[in-house]
C-alpha positions as CSV (number, residue, x, y, z in Angstrom):
1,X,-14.1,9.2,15.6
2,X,-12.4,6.4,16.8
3,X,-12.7,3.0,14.9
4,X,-12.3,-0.6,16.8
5,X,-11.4,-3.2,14.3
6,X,-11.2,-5.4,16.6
7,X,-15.2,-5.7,17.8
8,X,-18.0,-6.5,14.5
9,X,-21.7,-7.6,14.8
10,X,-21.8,-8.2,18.1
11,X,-20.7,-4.6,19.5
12,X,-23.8,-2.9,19.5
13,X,-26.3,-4.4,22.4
14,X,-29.2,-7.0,21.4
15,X,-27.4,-8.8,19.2
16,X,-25.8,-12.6,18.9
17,X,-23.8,-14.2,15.8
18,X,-22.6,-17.6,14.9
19,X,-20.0,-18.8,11.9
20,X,-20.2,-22.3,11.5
21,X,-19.1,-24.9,9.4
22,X,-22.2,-26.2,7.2
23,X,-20.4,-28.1,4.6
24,X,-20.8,-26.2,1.6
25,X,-17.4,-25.4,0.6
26,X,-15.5,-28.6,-0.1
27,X,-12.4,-27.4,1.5
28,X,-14.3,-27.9,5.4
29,X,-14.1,-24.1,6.5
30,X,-16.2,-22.2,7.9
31,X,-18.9,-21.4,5.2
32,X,-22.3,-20.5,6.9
33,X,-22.6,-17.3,9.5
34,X,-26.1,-16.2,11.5
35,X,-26.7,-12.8,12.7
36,X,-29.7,-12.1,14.9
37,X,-31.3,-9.4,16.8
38,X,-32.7,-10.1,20.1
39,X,-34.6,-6.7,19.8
40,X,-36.5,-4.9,21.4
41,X,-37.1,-3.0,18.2
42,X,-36.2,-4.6,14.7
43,X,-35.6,-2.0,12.6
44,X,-33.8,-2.9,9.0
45,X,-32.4,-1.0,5.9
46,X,-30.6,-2.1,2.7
47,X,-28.9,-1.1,-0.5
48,X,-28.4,-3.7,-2.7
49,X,-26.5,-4.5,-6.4
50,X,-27.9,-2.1,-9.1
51,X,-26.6,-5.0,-11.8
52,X,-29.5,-6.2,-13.6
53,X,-28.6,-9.7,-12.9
54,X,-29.4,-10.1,-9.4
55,X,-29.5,-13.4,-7.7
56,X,-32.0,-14.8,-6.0
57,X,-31.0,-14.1,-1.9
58,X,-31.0,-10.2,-3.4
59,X,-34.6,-11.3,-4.6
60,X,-35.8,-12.3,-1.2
61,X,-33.9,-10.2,0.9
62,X,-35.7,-7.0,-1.1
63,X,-38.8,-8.8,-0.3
64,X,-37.8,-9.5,3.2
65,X,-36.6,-5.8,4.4
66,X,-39.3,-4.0,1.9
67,X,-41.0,-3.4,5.7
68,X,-38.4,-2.1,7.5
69,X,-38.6,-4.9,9.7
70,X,-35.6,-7.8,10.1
71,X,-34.9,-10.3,13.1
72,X,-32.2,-12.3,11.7
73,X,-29.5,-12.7,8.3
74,X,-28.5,-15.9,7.2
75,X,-25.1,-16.3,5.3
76,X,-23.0,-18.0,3.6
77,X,-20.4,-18.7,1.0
78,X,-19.2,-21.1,-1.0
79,X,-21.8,-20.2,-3.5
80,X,-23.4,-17.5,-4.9
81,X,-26.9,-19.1,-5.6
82,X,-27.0,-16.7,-8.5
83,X,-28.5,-17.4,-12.2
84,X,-30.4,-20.5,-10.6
85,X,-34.0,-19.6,-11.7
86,X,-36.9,-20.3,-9.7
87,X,-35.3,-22.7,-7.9
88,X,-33.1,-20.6,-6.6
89,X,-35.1,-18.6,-5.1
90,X,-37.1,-21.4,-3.3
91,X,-33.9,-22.5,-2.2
92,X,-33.7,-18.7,-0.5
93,X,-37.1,-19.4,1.4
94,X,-36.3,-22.6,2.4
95,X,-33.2,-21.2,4.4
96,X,-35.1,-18.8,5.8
97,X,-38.1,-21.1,6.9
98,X,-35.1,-23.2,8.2
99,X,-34.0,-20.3,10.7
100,X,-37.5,-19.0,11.1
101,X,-38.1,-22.5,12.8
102,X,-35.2,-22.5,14.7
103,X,-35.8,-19.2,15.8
104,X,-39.4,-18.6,16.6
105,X,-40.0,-15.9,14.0
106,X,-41.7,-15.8,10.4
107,X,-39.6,-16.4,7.1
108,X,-40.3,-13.2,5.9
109,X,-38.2,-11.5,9.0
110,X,-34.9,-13.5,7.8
111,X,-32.9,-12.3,5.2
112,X,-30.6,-14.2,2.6
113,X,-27.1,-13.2,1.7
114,X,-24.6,-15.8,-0.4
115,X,-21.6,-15.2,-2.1
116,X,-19.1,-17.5,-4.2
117,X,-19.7,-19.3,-7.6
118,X,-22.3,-18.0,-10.0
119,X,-24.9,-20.3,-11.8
120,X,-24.5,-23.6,-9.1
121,X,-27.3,-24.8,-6.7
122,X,-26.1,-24.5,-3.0
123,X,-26.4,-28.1,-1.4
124,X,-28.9,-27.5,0.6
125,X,-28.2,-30.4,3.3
126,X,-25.6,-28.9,4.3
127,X,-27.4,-25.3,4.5
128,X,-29.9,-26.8,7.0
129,X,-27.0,-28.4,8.8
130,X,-25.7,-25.4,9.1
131,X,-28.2,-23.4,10.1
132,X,-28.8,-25.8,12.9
133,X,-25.4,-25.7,14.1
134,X,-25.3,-22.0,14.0
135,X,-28.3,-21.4,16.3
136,X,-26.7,-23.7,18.5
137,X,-23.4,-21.6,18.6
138,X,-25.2,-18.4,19.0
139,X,-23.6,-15.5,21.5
140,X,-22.9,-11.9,21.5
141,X,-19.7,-11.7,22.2
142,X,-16.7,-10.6,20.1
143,X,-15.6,-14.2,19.8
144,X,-19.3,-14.9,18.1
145,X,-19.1,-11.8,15.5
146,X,-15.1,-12.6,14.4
147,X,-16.8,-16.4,13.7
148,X,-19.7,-14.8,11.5
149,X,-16.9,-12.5,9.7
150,X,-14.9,-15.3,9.0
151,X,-17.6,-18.1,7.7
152,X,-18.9,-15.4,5.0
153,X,-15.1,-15.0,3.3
154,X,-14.4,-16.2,-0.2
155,X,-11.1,-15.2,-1.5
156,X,-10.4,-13.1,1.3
157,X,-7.5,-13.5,3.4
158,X,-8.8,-11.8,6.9
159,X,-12.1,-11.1,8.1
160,X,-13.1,-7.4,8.2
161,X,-14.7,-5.9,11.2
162,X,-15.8,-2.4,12.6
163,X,-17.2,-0.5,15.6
164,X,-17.6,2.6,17.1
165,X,-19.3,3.2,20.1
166,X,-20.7,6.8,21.2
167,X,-20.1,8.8,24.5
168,X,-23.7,8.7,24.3
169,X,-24.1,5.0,25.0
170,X,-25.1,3.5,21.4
171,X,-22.9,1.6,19.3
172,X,-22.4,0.9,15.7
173,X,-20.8,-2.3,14.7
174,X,-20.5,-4.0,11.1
175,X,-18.3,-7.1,8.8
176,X,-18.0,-7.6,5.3
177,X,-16.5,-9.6,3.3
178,X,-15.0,-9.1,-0.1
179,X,-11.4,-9.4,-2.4
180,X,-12.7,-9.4,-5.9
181,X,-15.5,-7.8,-8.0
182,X,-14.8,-4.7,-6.1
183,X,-16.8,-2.0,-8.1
184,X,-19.9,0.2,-7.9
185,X,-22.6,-0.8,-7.0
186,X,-21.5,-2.0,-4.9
187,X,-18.6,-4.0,-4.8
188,X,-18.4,-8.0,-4.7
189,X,-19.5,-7.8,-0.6
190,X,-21.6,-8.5,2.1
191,X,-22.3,-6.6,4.7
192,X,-24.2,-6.3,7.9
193,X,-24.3,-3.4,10.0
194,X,-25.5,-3.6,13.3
195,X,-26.7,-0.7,15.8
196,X,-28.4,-0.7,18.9
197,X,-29.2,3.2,18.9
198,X,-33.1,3.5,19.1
199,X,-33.1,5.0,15.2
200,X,-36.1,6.4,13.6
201,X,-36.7,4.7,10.0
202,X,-36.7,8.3,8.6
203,X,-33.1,8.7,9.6
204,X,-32.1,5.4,9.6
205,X,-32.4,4.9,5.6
206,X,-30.9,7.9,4.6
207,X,-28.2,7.4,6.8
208,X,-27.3,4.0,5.1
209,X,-27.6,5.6,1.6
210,X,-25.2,8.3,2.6
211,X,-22.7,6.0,4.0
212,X,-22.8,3.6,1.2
213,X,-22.2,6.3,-1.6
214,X,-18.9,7.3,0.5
215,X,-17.7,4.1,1.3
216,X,-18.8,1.0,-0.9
217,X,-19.7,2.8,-3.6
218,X,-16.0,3.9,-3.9
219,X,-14.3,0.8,-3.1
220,X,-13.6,0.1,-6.8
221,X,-10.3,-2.7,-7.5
222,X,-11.3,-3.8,-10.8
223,X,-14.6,-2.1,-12.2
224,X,-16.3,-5.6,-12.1
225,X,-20.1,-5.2,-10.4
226,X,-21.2,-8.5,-8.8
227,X,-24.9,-9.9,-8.8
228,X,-25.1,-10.8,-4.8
229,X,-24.0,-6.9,-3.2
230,X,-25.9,-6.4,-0.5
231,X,-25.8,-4.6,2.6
232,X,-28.5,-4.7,5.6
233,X,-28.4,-2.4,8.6
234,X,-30.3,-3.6,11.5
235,X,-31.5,-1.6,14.4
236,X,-32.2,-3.3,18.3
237,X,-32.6,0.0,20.3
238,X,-31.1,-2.1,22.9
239,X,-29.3,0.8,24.4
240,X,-32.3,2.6,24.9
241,X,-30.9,5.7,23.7
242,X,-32.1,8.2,20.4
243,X,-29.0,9.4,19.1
244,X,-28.3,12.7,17.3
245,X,-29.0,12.1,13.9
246,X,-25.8,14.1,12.5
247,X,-23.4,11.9,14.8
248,X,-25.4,8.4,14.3
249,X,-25.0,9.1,10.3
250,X,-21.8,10.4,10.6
251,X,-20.8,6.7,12.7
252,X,-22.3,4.7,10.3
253,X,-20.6,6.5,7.5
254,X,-17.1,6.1,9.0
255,X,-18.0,2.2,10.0
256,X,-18.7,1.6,6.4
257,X,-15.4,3.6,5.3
258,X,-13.6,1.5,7.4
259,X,-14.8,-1.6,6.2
260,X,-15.0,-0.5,2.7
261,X,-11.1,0.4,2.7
262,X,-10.6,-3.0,4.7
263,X,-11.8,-4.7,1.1
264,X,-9.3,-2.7,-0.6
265,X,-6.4,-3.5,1.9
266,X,-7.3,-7.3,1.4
267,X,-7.8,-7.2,-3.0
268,X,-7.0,-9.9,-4.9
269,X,-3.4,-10.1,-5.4
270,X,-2.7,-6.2,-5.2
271,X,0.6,-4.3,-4.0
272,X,-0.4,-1.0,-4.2
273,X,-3.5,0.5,-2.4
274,X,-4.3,3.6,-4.1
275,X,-5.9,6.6,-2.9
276,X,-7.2,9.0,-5.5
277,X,-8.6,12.1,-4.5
278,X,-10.1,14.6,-7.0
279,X,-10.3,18.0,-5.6
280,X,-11.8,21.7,-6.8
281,X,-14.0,20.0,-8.8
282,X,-17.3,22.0,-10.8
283,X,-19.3,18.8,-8.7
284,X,-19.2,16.2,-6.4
285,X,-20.0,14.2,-9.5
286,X,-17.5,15.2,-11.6
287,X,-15.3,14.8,-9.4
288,X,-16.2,10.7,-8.6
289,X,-16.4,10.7,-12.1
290,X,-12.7,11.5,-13.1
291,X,-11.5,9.5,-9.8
292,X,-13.3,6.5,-11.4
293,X,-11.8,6.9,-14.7
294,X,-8.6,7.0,-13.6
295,X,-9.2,3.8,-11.0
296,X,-10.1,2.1,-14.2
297,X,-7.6,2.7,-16.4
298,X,-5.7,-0.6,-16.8
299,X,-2.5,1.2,-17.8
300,X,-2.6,3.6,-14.7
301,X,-2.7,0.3,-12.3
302,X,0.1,-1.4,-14.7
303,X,2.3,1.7,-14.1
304,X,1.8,1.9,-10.3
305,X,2.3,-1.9,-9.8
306,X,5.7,-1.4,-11.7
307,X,6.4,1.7,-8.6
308,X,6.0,3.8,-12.0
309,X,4.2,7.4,-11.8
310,X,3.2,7.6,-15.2
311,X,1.4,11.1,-14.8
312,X,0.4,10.6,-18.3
313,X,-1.8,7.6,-17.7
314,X,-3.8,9.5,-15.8
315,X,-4.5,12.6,-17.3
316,X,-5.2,10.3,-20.2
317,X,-8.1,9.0,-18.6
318,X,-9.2,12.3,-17.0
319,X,-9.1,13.7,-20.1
320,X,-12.2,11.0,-20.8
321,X,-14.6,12.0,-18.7
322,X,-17.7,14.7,-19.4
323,X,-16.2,16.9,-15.6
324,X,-15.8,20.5,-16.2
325,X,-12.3,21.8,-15.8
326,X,-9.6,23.5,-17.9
327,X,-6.9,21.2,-19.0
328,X,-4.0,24.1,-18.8
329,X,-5.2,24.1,-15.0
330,X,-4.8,20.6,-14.0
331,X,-2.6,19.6,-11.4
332,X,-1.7,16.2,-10.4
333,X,0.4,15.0,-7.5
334,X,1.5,11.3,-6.5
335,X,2.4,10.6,-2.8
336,X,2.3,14.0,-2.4
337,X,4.9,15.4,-5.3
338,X,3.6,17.4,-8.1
339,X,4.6,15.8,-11.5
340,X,1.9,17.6,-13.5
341,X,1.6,21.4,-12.9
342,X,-1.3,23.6,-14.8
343,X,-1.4,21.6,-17.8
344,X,2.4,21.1,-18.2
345,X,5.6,19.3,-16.8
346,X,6.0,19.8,-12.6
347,X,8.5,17.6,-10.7
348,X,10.5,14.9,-12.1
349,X,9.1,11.2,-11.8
350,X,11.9,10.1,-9.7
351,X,11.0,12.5,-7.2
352,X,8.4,9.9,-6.5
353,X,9.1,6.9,-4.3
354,X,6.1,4.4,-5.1
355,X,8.1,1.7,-3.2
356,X,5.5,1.2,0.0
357,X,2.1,-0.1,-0.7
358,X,0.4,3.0,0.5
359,X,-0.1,5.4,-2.8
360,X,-2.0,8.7,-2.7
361,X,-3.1,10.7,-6.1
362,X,-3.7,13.8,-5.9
363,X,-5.8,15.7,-9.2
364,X,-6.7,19.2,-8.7
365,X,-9.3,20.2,-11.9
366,X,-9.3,24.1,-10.7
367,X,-13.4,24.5,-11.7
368,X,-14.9,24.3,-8.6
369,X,-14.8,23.8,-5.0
370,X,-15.9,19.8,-4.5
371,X,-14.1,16.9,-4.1
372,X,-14.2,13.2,-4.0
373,X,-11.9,10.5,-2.8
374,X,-11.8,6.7,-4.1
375,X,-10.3,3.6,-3.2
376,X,-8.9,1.3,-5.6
377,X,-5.5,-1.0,-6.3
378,X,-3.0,-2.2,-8.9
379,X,-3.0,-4.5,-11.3
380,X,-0.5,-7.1,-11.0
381,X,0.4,-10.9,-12.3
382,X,-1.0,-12.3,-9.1
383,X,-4.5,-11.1,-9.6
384,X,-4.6,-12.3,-13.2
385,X,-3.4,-15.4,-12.1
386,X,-6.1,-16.0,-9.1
387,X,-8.8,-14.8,-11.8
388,X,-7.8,-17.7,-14.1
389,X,-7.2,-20.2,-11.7
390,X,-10.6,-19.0,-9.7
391,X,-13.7,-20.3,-11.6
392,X,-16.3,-17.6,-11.4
């Protein structure tokens, strides 16, 4: 399938967007973004944060989609509006009575997303400003979605963006944002997805599930789960066309891959993204399993961001995990160079060149025929330095 990073939100038909500045975040970007679907149908999904602290637009927003039905998403950044008690969570319903108003719906068919600082109040002046402003800005064009990409970032550097658009005549569009916090489930982001295929409830659900455990749910830069994940997936049926379910699942699934590798690419302070790919595994879940162990072993991201392949870091942390496998039958390869071979020494390290930022790993567990692949980066100086400077 091919992927346009160049369209978001806005792609997929019956849909407008908006990134304004509201005045939350002191530095005068943009910090408050709109989505909203003109319909005719307003179908809605979501998976959100399985941390136990959740904050309180996860709270509403679970209330808000717990029908199936959404017509708009406020956003914004700049705060997190997480750990604020009741209050909080007013705060939530008063944004969405604030866009409800503006746009001629009820409170419960707006959902909340914010991301930044937890355990502050968002100023909520500046959230109604903003929300006036963005319903005033509102169009659905690809000008419109890069502005609602951009007013949800934090740390990022870039907005991230995604579409694909069947022969068929639907369209599947999405942003997130995200840099930091990038672990299961789901990773410090916000997404919205946007379709405008006429997409049964049944389907649509599932579809998001399955997308999410191959794509967020394997971004994973620094094992850190935030309290605000969420992601919502909104259906117009604008294009007046039923797609087939295989291809509209297997769409939103490569949307969300894109996006989720986009959060990699853009991780705080990283030089190395790292693809690690467990194959022949007993299971699908062993084989996430010993692709997450190794993502979080601190000494495996030390050794790559010194363009080391320490093969030993990693079967370290394989070695860790519950998977089946035989360890006289392991391989492991990095950027495509076998320097582990059944249990024993393969290729010589400097065989390896880890000089580009692109780095694959390869482990082969010989118990099975499943495999796995997972996203994640290296640990350098930089990202320990934002971390500390970065109050959160």
């Amino acid at each position: 399938m091919m992927i346009d990073l160049t369209r978001g939100v806005t792609a997929a038909a019956g849909f407008e967007a908006a990134g304004v500045v509201a005045g939350i975040k002191a530095s005068g970007a943009a910090d408050l973004a709109l989505v909203v679907n003109r319909g005719p149908r307003f179908d809605a999904v979501a998976v959100f944060t399985s941390n136990r602290f959740v904050a309180a637009p996860v709270t509403w927003s679970r209330q808000a989609v717990q029908d199936g039905c959404l017509k708009a998403v406020v956003l914004n950044s700049g705060g997190a509006n997480a750990c604020t008690g009741p209050a909080g969570l007013a705060d939530c319903e008063q944004t969405a009575r604030w866009a409800a108003a503006a746009l001629g719906c009820s409170a419960d068919d707006v959902a909340v997303c914010s991301t930044g600082l937890i355990g502050e109040r968002l100023p909520l002046a500046a959230v109604e400003r903003g929300v006036g402003r963005a319903k005033d800005a509102l169009a659905d064009d690809d000008q419109a979605g890069l502005a609602a990409a951009t007013a949800i970032m934090t740390t990022d550097t870039r907005p991230k963006q995604a579409s694909y658009t069947s022969p068929a005549g639907w369209t599947v569009g999405g942003m997130a944002k995200g840099a930091g916090m990038l672990a299961p489930s789901l990773a410090t982001l916000l997404v919205v997805v946007t379709t405008d295929a006429v997409i049964d409830s049944t389907d649509f659900e599932p579809a998001l599930w399955a997308a999410t455990a191959v794509s967020f749910d394997r971004a994973d830069s620094d094992g850190c789960m935030s309290t605000n994940d969420t992601v919502l997936a909104l259906a117009s049926g604008a294009s007046g066309t039923a797609p087939d379910p295989d291809e509209f699942a297997q769409a939103l699934a490569e949307v969300c891959v894109s996006l989720a590798r986009q959060l990699i690419a853009d991780a705080e302070g990283a030089d190395h993204e790292i693809t690690i790919t467990v194959s022949r595994a007993a299971s699908e879940e062993d084989a996430v399993e010993v692709a997450r162990a190794v993502a979080r072993s601190a000494l495996f991201k030390c050794a790559v961001a010194g363009n080391d392949p320490n093969w030993g870091r990693v079967v370290a942390a394989v070695g860790t995990t519950a998977a089946q496998f035989d360890p006289d039958r392991v391989d492991i390869a990095f950027n495509g160079v076998t320097v582990f071979r059944q249990g024993g020494l393969g290729e010589p390290r400097s065989a390896v060149d880890l000089s580009g930022r692109q780095v694959a790993v390869d482990i082969d567990l010989h118990a099975g025929h499943h495999a796995a692949t997972l996203w994640t980066t290296d640990l350098t100086h930089a990202y320990v330095s934002e971390n500390s400077d970065y109050s959160s």
